[in-house]
N, C-alpha and C positions, 0 to 999 in steps of 0.2 A: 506455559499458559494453559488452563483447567478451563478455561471458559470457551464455551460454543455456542453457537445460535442454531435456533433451529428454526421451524416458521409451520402456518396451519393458514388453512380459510376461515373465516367468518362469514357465516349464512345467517342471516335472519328476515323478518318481516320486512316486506317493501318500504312501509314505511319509516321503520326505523333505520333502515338503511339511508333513506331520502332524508330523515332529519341529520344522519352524521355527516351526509354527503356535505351537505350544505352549508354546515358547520363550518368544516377543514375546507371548502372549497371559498365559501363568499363572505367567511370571518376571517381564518386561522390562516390561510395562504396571502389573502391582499394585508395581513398585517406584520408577515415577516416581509412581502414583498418591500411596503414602506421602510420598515425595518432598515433592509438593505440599500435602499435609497437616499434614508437621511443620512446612516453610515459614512456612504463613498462622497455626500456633498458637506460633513462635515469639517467646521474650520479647522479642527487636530487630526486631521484623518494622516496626510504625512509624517506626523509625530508617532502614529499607531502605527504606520507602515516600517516606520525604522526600529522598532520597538516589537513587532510583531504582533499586538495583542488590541484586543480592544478593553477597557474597563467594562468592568462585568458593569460596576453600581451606573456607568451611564445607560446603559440597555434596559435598565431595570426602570430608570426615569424615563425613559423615550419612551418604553412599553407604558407607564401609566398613567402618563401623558395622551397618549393615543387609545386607550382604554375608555376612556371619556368621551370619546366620536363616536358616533350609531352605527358607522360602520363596522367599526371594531368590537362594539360593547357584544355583551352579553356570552363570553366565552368563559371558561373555566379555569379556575388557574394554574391547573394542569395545561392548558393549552396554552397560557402566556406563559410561564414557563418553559414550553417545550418551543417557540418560538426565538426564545433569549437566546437558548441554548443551542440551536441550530443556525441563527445567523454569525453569533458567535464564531463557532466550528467551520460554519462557510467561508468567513472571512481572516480566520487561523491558517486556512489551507490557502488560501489564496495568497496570503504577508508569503506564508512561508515559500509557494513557486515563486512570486516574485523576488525573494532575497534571494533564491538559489538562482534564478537569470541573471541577479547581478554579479553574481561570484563567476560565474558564467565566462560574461565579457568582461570583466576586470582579469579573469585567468587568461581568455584567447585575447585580448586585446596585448598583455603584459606577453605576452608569447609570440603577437606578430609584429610587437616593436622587434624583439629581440630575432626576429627571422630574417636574414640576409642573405644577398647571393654568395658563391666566393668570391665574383668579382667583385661586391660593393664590402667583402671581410676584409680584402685585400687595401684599399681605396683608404679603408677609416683603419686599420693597424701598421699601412707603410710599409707592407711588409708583404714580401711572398705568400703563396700558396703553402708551398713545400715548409716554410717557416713557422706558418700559422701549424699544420699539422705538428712539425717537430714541439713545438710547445702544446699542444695539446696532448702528445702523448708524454711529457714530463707531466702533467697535470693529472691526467686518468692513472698512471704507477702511484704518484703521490696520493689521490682519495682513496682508488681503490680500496687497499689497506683500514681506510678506516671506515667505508661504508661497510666491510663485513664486519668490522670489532661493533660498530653501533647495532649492528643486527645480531652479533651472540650477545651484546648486553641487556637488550632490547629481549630477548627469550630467556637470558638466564642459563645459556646450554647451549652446548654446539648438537645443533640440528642439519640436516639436511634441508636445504633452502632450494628454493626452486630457483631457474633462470631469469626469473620473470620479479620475481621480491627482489632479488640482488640488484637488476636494472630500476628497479623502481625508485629504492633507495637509493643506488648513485646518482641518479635522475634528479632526485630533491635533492642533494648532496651540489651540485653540480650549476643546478636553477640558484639556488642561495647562494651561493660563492659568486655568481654572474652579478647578484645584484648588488653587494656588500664591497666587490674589487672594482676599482677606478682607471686601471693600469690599461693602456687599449688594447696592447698584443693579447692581455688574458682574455681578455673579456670580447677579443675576437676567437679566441679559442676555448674557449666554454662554448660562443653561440656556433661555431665547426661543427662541436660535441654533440651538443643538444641536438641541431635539427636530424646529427645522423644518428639519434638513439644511441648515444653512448658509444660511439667506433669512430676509427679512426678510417676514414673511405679512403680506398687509394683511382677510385675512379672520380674518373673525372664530373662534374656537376650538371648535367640536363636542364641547362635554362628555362626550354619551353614547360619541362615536368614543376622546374621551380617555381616557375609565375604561375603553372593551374594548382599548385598546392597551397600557392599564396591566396588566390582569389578563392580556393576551397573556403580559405579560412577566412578569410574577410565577409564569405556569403555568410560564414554561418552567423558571423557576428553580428550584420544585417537583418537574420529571421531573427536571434534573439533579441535583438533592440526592439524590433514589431510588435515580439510576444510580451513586449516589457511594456509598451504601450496598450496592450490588450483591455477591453474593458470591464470595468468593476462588475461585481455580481448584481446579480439587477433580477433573479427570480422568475417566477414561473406565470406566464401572459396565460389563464385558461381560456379566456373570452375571445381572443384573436385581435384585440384591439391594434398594441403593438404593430403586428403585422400588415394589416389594414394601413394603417398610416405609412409607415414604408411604403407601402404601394402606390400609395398616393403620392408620395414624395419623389416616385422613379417617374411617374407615370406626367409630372407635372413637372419635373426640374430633367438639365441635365446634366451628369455628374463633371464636376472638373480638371479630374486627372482619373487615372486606371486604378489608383487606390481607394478612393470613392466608390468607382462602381461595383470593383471586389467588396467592400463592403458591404452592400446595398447586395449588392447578387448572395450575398452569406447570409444578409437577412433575412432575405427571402425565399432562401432552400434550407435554412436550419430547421430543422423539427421541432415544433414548439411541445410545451407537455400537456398532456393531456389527463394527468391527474393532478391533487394536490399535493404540500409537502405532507411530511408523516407527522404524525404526532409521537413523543418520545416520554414514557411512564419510567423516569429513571427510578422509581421506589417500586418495589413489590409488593407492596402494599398497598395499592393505586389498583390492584386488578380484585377482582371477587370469583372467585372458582365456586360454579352450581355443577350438581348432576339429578336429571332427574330420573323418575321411577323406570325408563327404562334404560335408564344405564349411562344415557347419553349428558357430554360434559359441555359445560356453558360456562361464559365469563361477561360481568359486568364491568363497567369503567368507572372508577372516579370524577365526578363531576358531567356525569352522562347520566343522571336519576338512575333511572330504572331499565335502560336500554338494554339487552339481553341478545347474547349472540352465542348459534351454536359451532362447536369446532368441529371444522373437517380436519384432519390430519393424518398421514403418512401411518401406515400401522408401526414402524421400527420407532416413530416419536408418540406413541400413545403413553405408553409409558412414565414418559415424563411431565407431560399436562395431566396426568391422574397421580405424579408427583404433589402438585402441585395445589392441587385440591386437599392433599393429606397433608400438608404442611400446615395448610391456612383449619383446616377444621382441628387439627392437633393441637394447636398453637389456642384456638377460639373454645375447645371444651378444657384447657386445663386454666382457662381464664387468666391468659397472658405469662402462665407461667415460665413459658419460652422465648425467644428472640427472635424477632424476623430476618432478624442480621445471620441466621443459620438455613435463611430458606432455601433450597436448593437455587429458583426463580433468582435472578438477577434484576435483571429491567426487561421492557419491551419497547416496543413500538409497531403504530398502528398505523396499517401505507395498504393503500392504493394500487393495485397495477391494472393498467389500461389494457381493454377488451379489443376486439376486432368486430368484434360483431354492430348492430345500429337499433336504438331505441335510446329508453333515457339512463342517463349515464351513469348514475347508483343500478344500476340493474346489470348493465353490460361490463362495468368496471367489475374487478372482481377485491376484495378486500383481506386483507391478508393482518395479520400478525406473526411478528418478528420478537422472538422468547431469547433472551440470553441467560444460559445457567452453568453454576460451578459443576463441573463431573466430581469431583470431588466429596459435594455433598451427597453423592449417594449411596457410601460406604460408610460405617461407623468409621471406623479408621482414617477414611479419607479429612470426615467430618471433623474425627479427631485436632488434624493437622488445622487445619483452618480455624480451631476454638485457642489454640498455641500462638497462633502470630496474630489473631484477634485481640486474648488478654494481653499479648507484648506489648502491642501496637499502642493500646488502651490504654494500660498501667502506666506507657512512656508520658504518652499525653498527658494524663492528670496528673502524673510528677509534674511536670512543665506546667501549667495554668496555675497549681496551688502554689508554685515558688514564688509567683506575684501579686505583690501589693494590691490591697485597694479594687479585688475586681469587680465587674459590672452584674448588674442583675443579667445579661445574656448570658456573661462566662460564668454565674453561677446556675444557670439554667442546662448549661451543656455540660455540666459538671457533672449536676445531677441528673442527668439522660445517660451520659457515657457510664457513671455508677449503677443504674437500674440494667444497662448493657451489662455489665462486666458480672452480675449477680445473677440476669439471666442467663446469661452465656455457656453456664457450666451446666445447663439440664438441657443437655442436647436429645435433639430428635430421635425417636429411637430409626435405626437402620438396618439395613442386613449386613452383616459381618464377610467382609471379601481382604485378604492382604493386598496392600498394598505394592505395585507393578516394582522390582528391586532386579535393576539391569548391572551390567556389570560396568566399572566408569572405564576401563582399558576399550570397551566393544562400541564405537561409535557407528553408525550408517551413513555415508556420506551420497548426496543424490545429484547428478549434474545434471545440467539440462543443454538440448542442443537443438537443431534445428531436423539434420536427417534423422538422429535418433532422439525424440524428445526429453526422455527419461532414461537416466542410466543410474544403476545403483552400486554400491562395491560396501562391504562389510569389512571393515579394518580393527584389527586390535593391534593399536597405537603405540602400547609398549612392547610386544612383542615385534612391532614393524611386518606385521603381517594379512594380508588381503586371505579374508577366508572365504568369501565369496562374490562374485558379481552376477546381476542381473540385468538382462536387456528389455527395450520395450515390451519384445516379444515374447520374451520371458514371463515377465511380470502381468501378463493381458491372456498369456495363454490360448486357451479357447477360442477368447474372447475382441484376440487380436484384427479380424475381420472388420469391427466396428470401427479401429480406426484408419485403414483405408476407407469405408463410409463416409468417415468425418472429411477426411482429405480431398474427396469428391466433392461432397458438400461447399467445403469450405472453396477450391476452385471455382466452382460452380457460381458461387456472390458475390467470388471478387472478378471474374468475371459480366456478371450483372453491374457491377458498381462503374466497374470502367465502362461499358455503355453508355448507362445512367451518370458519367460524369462527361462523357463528350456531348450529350442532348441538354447538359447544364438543368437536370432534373436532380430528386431529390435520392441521394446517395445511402438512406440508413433501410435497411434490408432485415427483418427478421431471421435469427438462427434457431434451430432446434434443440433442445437437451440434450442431444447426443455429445457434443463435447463434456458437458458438466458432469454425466455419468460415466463416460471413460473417465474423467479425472479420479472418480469417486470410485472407481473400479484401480485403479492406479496407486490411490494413497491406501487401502483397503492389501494390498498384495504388499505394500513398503511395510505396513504394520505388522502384516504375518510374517517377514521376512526379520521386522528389529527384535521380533518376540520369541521368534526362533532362533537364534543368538545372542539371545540376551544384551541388547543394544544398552547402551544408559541413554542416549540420545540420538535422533536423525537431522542431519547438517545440513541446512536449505541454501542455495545461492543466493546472494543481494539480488533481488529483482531489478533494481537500478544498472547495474553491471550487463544486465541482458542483451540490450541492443548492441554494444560493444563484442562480446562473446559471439552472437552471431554473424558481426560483421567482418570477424576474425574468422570464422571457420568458413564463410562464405569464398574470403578473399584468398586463403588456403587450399581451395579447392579450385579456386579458378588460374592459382599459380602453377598449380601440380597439374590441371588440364590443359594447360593452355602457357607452356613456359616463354618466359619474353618478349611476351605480345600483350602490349597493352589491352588496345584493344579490342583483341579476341576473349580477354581475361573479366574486361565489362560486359560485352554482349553475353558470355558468357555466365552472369553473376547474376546477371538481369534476367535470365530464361532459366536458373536455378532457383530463385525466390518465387517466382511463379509457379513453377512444378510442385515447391514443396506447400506444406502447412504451416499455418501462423497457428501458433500453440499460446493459449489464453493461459502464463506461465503464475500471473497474478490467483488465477481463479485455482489453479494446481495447488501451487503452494497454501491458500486458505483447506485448501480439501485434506492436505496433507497434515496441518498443525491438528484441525478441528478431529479428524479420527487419532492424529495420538493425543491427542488428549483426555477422550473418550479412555485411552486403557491407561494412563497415568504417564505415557512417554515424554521426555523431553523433546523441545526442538529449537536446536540452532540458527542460526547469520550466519555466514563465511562467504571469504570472495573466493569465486571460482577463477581456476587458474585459466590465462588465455590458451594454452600453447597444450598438446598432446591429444592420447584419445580419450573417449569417453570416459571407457574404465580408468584413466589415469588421473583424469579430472577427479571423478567419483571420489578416489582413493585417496586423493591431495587436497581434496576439499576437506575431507573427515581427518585427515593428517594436521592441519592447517589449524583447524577448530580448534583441537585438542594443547597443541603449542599456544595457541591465545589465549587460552583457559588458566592453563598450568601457569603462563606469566601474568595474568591475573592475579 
């Protein structure tokens, strides 16, 4: 992935700021809010929940339907537009938690049918204890065997496999066979199997551990049916109306059961926003890049007249907002003889972030744009590449449109656009000449992530099966490693506050400071110099989904090894260990991580990090792991 964002302020005249406020806040936000409203009380909304999607062409009628009310009118259609496309995207992400809560409890539900004591395995197969075992271990010699052939077919090669891939696949191996065989004794011995991970216990069964591992499981299937119930998106209240009326509603009723007033108590301690949605310029050509005579660079908006803003930004992005301006004047004095489809510039978007301070609210908000651009475009060569899967891309398409009968004056309008593209296309930009980043594909960097140590790194050349270096936090931070004990304080320090602020049943969202996002950026910064000095081909990120699991594995590891055969000693214990440590924002790492290699052209990987071993081992098994996925690819 070549593409990064970057972001600047926008300063200008009060009042121009007060016309855009007003815009995005008392047009462009109460008309996605509607938006989202008629959505969720739409007759085919179920239809689009099992379906995932909304139709784009109905958003596009609801929008110009609602364009015709006064309250709505008079916006740009950049901004209805960037409306379509963000309730869209809201309610994309929304189908899709909700389809994965259902998978959810159709998985733990199918898994607490099939959980039983041994005294009720015993009851429904008629049959002994000792019995039940002796048939399940004819069963586990029986798959075994061919849960590892599925797994050298499945690579292509006999690899070294971890303990943890070989359980996983007997596991589904084992789950399928449960549901397919009719027979009771089996199918009281697959569910033996299952609930003891795949072994054969010679100890005896802990009733009371069995019924709180059941009722584990039954709660969790209770929160997910709640969050399944969850309410539809419903947008941003800037006025407090919302809230107000809650209040009136506590204030005047009272509630009928403790799930009401949970509700009612969450409406009322949520944080409402206090800016608007963003507006989203998906063309690059939507912006107008000015500088004037003293040097300084400004940009105007499409469908905003003549509104005029100057940029503040970061001195390491100056650079590329004076990209940007060179693009657009290169492109305007050779009088179109180049493509915009080669601008460095991607899209933007133009957002809002809420101030602390008090006065009026375009003054105290501060306004920001948000630049996404190819790294790629900033090298002949890079640029090269990109003109290569441009023309493929292009040449495919109008094979495809011209093999068809009869077409419409649109497909031959896009015809001839995509033609005027593929003609401009070859008079690329001129650039500065740098080679292209050419890592070695054996040298991968594999990165785990953990809880005591957040970052651990290990350098693998995968055919030689050889680990050529590892790096620790503290390694990697150097210097600089002080700042994250800081953070670690810091962060105690709020969740400390929160728990407070959650027994007074006050409002729980607590500002943090940069100092995490700049360790991160200090973090992914020392990974880059590390793949560049081993000539990585790519660095191997953990599923961030996988996380909470990973941690609650090495949590429950350490309170085994502190604390042996005492329950628990091994909870209280587990519980004053999550507290001591730091919650590591592993979402915002990993973005920090992709965005600088891609700045020097490095690849980056998925992989699921292994549960079981050390850091370094993880590191090393993760980049191992990649590399066997790739190749059976």
């Amino acid at each position: 992935m070549s593409v990064i964002t970057i972001q600047c302020r926008l300063v200008a005249e009060e009042d121009t700021l007060r016309q855009l406020w007003e815009l995005m806040a008392e047009k462009n936000t109460p008309l996605i809010n509607e938006l989202l409203l008629q959505v969720g009380k739409h007759p085919e909304f179920e239809t689009w929940l099992e379906e995932g999607k909304i139709p784009t062409e109905l958003l596009k009628t609801l929008v110009n339907s609602l364009k015709t009310q006064e309250r709505f009118a008079g916006q740009s259609g950049r901004f209805y537009t960037s409306a379509i496309a963000l309730v869209d995207y809201v309610y994309k992400s929304w189908f899709a938690l909700q389809k994965r809560r259902k998978y959810q409890i159709e998985g733990k539900e199918r898994w607490l049918k099939m959980l039983k004591s041994d005294l009720e395995l015993e009851q429904e197969s008629q049959c002994s204890l000792n019995v039940i075992r002796t048939k399940a271990t004819e069963i586990l010699t029986k798959f075994t065997p061919q849960s590892e052939q599925n797994s050298k077919q499945k690579k292509g090669k006999k690899t070294k496999k971890s303990t943890k891939s070989k359980k996983s696949s007997l596991f589904q191996i084992l789950l399928n066979t449960y549901g397919e065989t009719e027979d009771p004794l089996t199918r009281c011995a697959l569910a033996y199997m299952l609930k003891n991970k795949c072994k054969i216990s010679e100890i005896d069964e802990d009733p009371e551990e069995f019924t709180r591992n059941r009722r584990k499981k039954e709660i969790e299937i209770e929160r997910l049916k709640d969050q399944l119930q969850s309410r539809i998106p419903k947008g941003r209240d800037l006025t407090g109306e919302e809230w107000l009326e809650t209040l009136e509603i506590v204030t005047a009723n009272v509630a009928q059961n403790e799930k009401e007033a949970k509700t009612w108590q969450a409406a009322l301690l949520r944080k409402t926003a206090d800016v608007p949605f963003p507006v989203a310029y998906e063309s690059n050509e939507d912006m107008t890049w000015l500088k004037n005579d003293k040097g300084r660079l400004f940009v105007r908006f499409n469908g905003l007249g003549k509104l005029t803003f100057e940029i503040y930004c970061d001195k390491r992005h100056l650079q590329y907002f004076q990209r940007f301006l060179e693009d657009q004047e290169i492109k305007r004095n050779s009088k179109n003889q180049h493509s915009s489809s080669l601008f460095t510039l991607r899209s933007a978007r133009l957002a809002w972030l809420p101030g602390e301070e008090k006065g009026e609210v375009w003054k105290v908000n501060q306004l920001n744009l948000y630049c996404s651009l190819d790294t790629r475009m900033w090298t002949t060569e890079g640029t090269q590449q990109v003109v290569e899967e441009k023309v493929t891309r292009i040449t495919n398409t109008l094979t495809k449109v011209k093999q068809k009968d009869d077409l419409k004056d649109k497909q031959q309008a896009f015809i001839t656009r995509q033609q005027s593209t593929l003609d401009r296309i070859n008079n690329p930009f001129p650039r500065p000449s740098k080679p292209n980043y050419q890592g070695q594909p054996s040298i991968l960097v594999g990165v785990s992530f953990g809880l005591k140590k957040p970052v651990t790194v290990a350098v693998v050349d995968v055919v030689k099966n050889e680990v050529l270096a590892y790096r620790s936090v503290k390694q990697l931070l150097g210097e600089n490693y002080n700042l994250l004990n800081r953070q670690r304080q810091q962060q105690q320090r709020l969740s400390h506050e929160r728990h407070k602020a959650q027994k007074q049943n006050a409002p729980t969202s607590f500002g943090e400071s940069e100092l995490g996002q700049y360790v991160d950026r200090l973090l992914a910064d020392a990974i880059i110099v590390i793949a560049k000095t081993y000539q990585a081909d790519s660095i191997v990120i953990p599923k961030l989904r996988d996380m909470r699991e990973q941690i609650s594995s090495e949590i429950q590891s350490r309170a085994e090894k502190k604390c042996p055969g005492y329950k628990e000693a091994q909870q209280k214990y587990a519980k004053e260990y999550r507290i001591s440590i730091h919650r590591w924002s592993y979402g915002r790492l990993i973005e920090s991580i992709k965005s600088q290699a891609a700045k020097v052209g490095i690849s980056t990987e998925i992989g699921t990090q292994p549960i079981k071993g050390s850091p370094q081992e993880k590191a090393g098994n993760l980049a191992v792991f990649a590399y066997q996925e790739r190749q059976a690819a």
